[in-house]
N, C-alpha and C positions, 0 to 999 in steps of 0.2 A: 553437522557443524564443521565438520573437517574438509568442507568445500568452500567455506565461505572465508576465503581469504580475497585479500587486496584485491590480487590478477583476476580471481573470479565473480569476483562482484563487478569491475574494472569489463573483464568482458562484456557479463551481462548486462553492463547499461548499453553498452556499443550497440548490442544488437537490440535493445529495445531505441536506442536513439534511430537506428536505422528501419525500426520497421521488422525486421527477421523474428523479431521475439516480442509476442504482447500479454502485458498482465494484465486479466481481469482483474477486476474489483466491482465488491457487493456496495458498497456504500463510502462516500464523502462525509464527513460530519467537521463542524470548525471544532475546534477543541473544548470553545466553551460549552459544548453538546455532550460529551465523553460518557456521563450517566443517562442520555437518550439512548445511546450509541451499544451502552453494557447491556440494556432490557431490547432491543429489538435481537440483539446477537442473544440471551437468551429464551426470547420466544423461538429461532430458526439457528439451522447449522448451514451459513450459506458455503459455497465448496468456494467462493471469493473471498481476501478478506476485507475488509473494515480498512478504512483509512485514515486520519485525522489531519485537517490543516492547520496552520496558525497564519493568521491573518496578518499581511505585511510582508509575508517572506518571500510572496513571490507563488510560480511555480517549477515544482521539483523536481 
């Protein structure tokens, strides 16, 4: 927790904007999904996580 300030969050989008740094992710769910989302995450421990959208806002 004590990394995750402004400038270092601030960096790491830079370098995921650029390409230099990329996040997996196990799964997209829209939000209205959330309790589909909770039981496949407790069938499997993916080393990805879970993500949720809300619809309208675009992407993030």
């Amino acid at each position: 927790m004590s990394a995750a300030t402004t400038d270092v969050l601030a960096e790491l989008a830079a370098l995921i904007a650029t390409g230099e740094l990329t996040v997996l992710i196990s799964a997209t769910y829209p939000i209205e999904q959330v309790q589909e989302a909770y039981t496949a995450l407790a069938g499997r421990h993916p080393r990805e996580p879970l993500t949720f959208r809300q619809e309208g806002l675009g992407s993030l």
